[in-house]
C-alpha positions in Angstrom: 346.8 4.6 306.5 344.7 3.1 303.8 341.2 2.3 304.8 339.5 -0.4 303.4 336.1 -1.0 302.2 333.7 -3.2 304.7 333.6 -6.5 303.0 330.2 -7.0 301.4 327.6 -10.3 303.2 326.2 -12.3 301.5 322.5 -12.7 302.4 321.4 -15.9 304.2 319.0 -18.7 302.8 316.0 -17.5 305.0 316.6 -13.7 303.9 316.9 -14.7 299.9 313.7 -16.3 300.3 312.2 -12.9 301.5 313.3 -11.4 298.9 316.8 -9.7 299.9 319.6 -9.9 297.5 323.3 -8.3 298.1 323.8 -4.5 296.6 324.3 -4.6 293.2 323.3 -7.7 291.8 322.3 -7.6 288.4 320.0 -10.6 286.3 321.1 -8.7 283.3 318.5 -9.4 280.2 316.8 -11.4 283.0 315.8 -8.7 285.1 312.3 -7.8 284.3 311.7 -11.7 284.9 313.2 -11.7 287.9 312.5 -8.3 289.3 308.5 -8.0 288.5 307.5 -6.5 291.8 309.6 -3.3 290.3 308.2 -3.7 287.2 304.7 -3.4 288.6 305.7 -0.5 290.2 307.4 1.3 287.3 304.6 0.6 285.7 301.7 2.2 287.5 304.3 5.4 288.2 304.2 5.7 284.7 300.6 5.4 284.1 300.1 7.9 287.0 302.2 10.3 285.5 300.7 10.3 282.3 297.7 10.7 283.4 298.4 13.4 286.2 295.9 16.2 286.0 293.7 14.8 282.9 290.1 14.8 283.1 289.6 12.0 280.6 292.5 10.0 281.8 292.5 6.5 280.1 289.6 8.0 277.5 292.3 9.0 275.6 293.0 5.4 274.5 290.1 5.8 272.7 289.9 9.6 271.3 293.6 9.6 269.8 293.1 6.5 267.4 289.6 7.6 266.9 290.7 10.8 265.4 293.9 9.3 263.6 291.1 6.9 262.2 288.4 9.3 260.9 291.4 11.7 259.3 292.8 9.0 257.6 289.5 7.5 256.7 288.2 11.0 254.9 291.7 11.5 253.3 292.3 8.4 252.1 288.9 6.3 251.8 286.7 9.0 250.6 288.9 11.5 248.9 291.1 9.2 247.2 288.3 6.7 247.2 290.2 3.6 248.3 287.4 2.3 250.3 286.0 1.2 246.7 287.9 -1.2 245.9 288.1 -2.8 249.1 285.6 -4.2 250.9 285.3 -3.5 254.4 288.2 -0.8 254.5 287.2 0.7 257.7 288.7 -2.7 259.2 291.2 -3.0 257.2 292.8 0.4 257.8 291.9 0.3 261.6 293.7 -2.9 262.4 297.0 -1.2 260.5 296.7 2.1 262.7 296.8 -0.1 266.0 299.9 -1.9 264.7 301.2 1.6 263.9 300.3 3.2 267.0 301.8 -0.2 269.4 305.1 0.3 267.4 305.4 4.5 267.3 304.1 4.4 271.5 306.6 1.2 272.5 309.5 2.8 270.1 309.3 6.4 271.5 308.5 5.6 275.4 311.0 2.9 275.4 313.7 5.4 273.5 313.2 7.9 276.4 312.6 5.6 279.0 316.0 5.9 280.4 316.8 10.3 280.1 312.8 10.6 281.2 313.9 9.0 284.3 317.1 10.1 285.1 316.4 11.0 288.7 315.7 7.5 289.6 318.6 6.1 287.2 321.6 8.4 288.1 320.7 8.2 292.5 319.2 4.5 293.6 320.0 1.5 292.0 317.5 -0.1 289.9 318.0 -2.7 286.8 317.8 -0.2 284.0 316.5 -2.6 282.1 313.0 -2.2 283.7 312.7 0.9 282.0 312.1 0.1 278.8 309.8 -2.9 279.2 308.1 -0.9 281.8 307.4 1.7 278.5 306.3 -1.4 276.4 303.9 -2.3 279.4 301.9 0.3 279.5 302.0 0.9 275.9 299.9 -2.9 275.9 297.6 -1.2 278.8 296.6 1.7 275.9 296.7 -1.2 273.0 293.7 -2.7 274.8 290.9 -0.1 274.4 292.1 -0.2 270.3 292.1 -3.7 270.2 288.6 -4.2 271.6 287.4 -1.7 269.4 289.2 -3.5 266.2 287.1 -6.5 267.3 283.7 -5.2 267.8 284.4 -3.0 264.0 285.7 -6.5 262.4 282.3 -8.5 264.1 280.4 -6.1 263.0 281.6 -6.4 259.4 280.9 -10.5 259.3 284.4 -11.4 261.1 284.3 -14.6 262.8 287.2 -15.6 265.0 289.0 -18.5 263.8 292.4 -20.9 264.3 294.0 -18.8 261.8 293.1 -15.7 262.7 294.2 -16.4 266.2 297.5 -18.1 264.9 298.0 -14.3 262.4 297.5 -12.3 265.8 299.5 -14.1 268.1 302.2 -13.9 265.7 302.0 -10.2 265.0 302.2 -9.2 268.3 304.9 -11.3 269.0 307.2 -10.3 266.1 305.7 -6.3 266.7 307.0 -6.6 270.3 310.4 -8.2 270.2 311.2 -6.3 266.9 310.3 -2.7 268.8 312.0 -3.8 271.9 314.7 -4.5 270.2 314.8 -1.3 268.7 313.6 0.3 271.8 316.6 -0.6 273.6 318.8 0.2 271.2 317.8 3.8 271.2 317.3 4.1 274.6 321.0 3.0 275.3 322.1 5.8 272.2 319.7 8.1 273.9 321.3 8.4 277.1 324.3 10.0 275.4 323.1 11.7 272.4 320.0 13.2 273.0 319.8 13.9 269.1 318.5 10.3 269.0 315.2 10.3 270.3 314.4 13.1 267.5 316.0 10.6 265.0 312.8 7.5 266.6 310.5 10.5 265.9 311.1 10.6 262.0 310.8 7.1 261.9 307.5 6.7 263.8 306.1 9.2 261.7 306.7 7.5 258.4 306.1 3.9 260.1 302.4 4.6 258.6 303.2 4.9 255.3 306.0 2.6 254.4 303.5 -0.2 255.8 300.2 -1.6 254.2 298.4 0.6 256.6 296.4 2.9 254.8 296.9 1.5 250.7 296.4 -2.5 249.8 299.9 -4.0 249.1 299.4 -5.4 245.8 299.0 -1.2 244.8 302.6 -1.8 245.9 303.4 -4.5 244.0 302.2 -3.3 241.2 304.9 -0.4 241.2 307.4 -2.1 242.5 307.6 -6.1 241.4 311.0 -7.6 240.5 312.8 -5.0 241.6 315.3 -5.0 245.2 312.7 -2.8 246.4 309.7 -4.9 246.4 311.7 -7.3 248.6 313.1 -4.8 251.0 309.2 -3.5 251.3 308.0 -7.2 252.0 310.8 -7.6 254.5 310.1 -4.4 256.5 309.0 -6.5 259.7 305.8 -3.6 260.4 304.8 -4.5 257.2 304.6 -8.4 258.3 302.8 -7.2 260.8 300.3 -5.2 259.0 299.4 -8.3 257.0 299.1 -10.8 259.7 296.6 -8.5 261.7 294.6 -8.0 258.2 294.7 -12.0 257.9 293.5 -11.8 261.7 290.5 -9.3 260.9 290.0 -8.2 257.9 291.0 -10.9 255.3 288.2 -13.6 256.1 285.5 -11.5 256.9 282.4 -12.0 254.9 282.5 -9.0 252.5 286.0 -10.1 251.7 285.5 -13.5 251.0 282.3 -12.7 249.1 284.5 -10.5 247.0 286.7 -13.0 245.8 283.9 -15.2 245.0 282.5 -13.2 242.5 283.9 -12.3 239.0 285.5 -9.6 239.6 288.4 -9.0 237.6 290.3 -7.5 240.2 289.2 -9.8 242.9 292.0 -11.6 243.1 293.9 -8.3 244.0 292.6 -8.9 247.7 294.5 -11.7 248.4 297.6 -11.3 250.3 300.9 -12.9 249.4 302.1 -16.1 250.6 298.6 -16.5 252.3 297.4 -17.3 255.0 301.0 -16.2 257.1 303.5 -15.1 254.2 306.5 -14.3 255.2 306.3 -14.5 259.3 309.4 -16.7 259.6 311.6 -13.7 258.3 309.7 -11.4 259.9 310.6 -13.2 263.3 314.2 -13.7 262.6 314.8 -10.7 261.4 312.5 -9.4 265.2 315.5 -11.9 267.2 318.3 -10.4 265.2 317.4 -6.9 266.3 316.3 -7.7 269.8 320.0 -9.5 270.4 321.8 -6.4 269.0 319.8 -4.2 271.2 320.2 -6.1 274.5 324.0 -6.7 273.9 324.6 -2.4 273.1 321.8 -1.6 276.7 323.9 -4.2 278.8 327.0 -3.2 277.7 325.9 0.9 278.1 324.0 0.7 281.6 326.9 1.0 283.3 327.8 4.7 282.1 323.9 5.5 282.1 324.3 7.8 285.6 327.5 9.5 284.4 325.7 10.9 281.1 322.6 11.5 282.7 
């Protein structure tokens, strides 16, 4: 005698508007929309975790890009003297380490996000999509600290805010976070399987810093590498859109800089960035929505095996 399974109900009006949903229902792409309590929760298990133990705690928001800064400021400032020819570098290599560090923290988290919580993946059911923007979540709760000291560094170096330097941030971190999440998701779906993957995001992060305008100006760049393929690879590199847009936010129209290419200079002009005030954003974006499609489309269509490889 066969037995069959117990058909499943479907909840009523009164209990969907508590909250209740049938077993298994899935919002797909939609789910950290649609499932934010979770979200909250993922996300404060994660901070909790991290955290577990640790005297400082959140002071480590600070410390860790405070000590990336002051290495890379010696090396590369004072040593190779780069803080010579441009005027206000502290803020202009600050404001390319917290791009740097968003992308290498949402990247790596969200890579891991689904192996690092396998328990919870392979035994209850919970949109495993929620993982990875959980990862990006917090990674925005340890961008703050950074951020506020970027703005206090820029105001104390003339900055002013401004229409355009709001319009350059807004569309860095937009472009930053669907481009990484898109990435993120990607890896995190390859991840699951071949663990050889998340080694593979390390490299990357680890380079991220210099194949970006982070810590040299871009026209040292150009200057190498103008009218050649790679010139226009390196200007289509979505970070280093990024990088540019959050010097246009802080560092480009800040009163040292814009006294700088007053004067007569004749390398002045050098301090200008190409295709001012936004360059090349709109690629930068489509190129962020082609990767965050390819990713979501390989994560929905690997969830499903995520507990047997886990």
């Amino acid at each position: 005698m066969t037995a069959t399974a117990p058909a499943r109900r479907t909840p009523s009006a009164a209990e969907r508007a508590e909250g209740w949903k049938a077993p298994g229902q899935d919002a797909g792409w939609l789910n950290p929309l649609k499932e934010r309590f979770l979200l909250r929760l993922l996300v404060k298990k994660e901070l909790r975790v991290r955290y577990r133990g640790s005297v400082l705690g959140m002071v480590w928001s600070y410390v860790k890009p405070a000590v990336q800064f002051l290495v890379f400021y010696i090396a590369m400032g004072v040593f190779l003297e780069l803080n010579k020819g441009t005027p206000a570098y502290a803020v202009y290599l600050f404001s390319g380490i917290v791009v740097v560090n968003l992308f290498g923290e949402v990247f790596g988290n969200a890579t891991r996000s689904i192996t690092g919580n396998g328990a919870l993946v392979a035994k209850i059911y919970i949109p495993s999509q929620l993982f990875p923007w959980a990862s990006m979540m917090v990674a925005l709760v340890h961008f703050l600290p950074q951020l506020l000291v970027l703005v206090v560094g820029a105001v104390l170096n003339g900055w002013l805010p401004s229409p355009t330097a709001a319009v350059a941030f807004l569309m860095g971190m937009l472009i930053l976070l669907v481009f990484t999440m898109g990435l993120g998701m990607l890896t995190a779906a390859l991840n699951a399987a071949f663990r050889d993957v998340e080694n593979f995001v390390d490299l990357i992060v680890m380079v991220a810093t210099w194949l970006s305008p982070v810590l040299y100006r871009i026209d040292m760049v150009q200057k190498s590498l103008d009218g050649t393929i790679w010139w226009w690879l390196y200007q289509l590199n979505p970070l280093t859109i990024v990088v540019q847009l959050f010097h246009v936010a802080f560092w480009r129209y800040s009163k040292p800089v814009v006294d700088e290419l007053a004067t007569d200079h004749p390398f002045a002009y050098t301090l200008a960035q190409p295709g001012e005030p936004y360059g090349l954003w709109w690629a930068g974006l489509l190129i962020a929505v082609a990767v965050f499609v390819v990713g979501t489309i390989v994560f929905e269509r690997s969830k499903r095996r995520f507990a047997q490889e886990l």
